[in-house]
Steps between C-alpha positions, in 0.01 A plus 500: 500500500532124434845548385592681830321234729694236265871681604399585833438124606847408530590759716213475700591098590825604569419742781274234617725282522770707679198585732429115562848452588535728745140500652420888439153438249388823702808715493552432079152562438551862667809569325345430197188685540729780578694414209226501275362825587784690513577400107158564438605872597472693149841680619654177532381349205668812298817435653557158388480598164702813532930443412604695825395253700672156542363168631661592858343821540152335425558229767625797715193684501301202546665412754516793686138599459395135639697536800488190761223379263809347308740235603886479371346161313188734336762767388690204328202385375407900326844537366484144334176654293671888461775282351249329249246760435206402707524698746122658336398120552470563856111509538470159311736339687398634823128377420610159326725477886154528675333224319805242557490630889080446488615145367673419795326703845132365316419898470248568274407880408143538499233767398131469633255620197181545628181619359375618847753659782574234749430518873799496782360126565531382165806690412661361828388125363716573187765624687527207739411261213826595310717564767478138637747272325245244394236764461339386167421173675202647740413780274374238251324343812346773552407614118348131443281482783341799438418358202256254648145553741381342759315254275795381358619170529747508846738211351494654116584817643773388724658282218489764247700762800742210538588484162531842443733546765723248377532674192904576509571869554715499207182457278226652710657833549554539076142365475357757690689801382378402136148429617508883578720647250255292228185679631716820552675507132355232288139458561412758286656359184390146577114578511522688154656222369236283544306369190292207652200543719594530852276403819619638819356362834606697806438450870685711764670828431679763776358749698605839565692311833667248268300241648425246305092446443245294311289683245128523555228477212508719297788655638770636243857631513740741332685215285174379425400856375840502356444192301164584383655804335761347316315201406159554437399207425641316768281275751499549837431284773477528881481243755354641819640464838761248451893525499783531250493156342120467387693214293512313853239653706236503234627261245118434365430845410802559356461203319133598405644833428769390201287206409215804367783731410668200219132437402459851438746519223504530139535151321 
């Protein structure tokens, strides 16, 4: 598969290319979704690797089963691969096209995971979040802020918004994916990896709204449940009715809180 992805690139810059030059990002990527699934056709696929059919006949039927979907410049483009083989290479070019395109219009493909279904209010947030150009910018307004209560400091909190919304998107966007795809794909191997005693302190989780909320005494969580099971001895800690960044909000019990946890510790 890396091999094909590795052959298909070329191709796939040059049809971006001739789509660039000719302002038609739209009308390539449709040809070459069409393209794509056409060769993808087990029929098809038989009859590139049968001797009674040339090169021609395979851009023929391409052609002709795309219909207006192809241009005279995409049929060029098919019988340049029929003539060198890759016409099977069609799917990886096709999807290695998109993410040159996604490059340029700032498009960015992306699947909501959630543990609980979202409502039409918070699904319309997303929606409206990614659809602006700048979106990213007041989504991590948003995200940050909820992060803090009422008895948070008004200036800390509006510095620490500020500078997260200067964070380029460039960076922010890749940050956040991996924040998710860590918890989502990684998390699980990290924590049995562990071989050093491990305090965790939590203060806020999500409700069943996605609302963010502080944690009450006492109070516990599914990750916290989740750690206790897969570490057992782990301590855990919870600071009461405060926000996201006990570090800030409550830096003297979090202080207290590591400076009993170190003197807990084998010497």
């Amino acid at each position: 598969m890396a091999e094909r992805a590795t052959i298909a690139r070329p191709y796939a810059k040059a049809a971006f290319h001739y789509a660039q030059e000719s302002k038609a990002f739209a009308e390539w990527s449709q040809g070459l979704k069409a393209a794509a699934e056409i060769v993808a056709d087990p029929r098809l696929a038989a009859l590139t690797k049968s001797p009674q059919w040339s090169q021609a006949d395979l851009v023929s039927i391409i052609a002709d089963v795309a219909g207006d979907k192809f241009n005279p410049a995409m049929q060029n483009f098919v019988r340049v691969l029929a003539e060198n083989h890759r016409l099977l290479l069609l799917p990886e070019i096709a999807a290695h096209y998109e993410v040159l395109r996604s490059d340029i219009d700032n498009i960015v493909d992306v699947e909501v995971v959630s543990a609980v279904e979202l409502n039409a209010a918070q699904a319309d947030t997303l929606k409206q979040a990614f659809a602006t150009p700048d979106g990213l910018t007041p989504l991590l307004g948003r995200w940050f802020r909820d992060m803090f209560t009422a008895k948070s400091d008004p200036a800390v909190v509006a510095s620490v918004v500020e500078r997260a919304q200067r964070m380029p998107r460039a960076i922010g966007e890749p940050l956040l994916l991996d924040l998710v795809r860590h918890d989502t794909t990684r998390l699980t191997a990290s924590l049995a990896s562990l071989r050093a005693p491990v305090l965790a302190v939590q203060t806020t989780f999500a409700n069943e709204k996605r609302e963010r909320r502080s944690l009450g005494k006492g109070q516990t969580t599914p990750f916290l449940d989740m750690l206790r099971a897969r570490i057992p001895t782990i301590r855990i800690e919870v600071i009461a009715d405060t926000g996201h960044f006990p570090q800030i909000d409550e830096a003297a019990q979090v202080n207290a809180l590591l400076d009993s946890f170190i003197a807990s510790l084998p010497t």
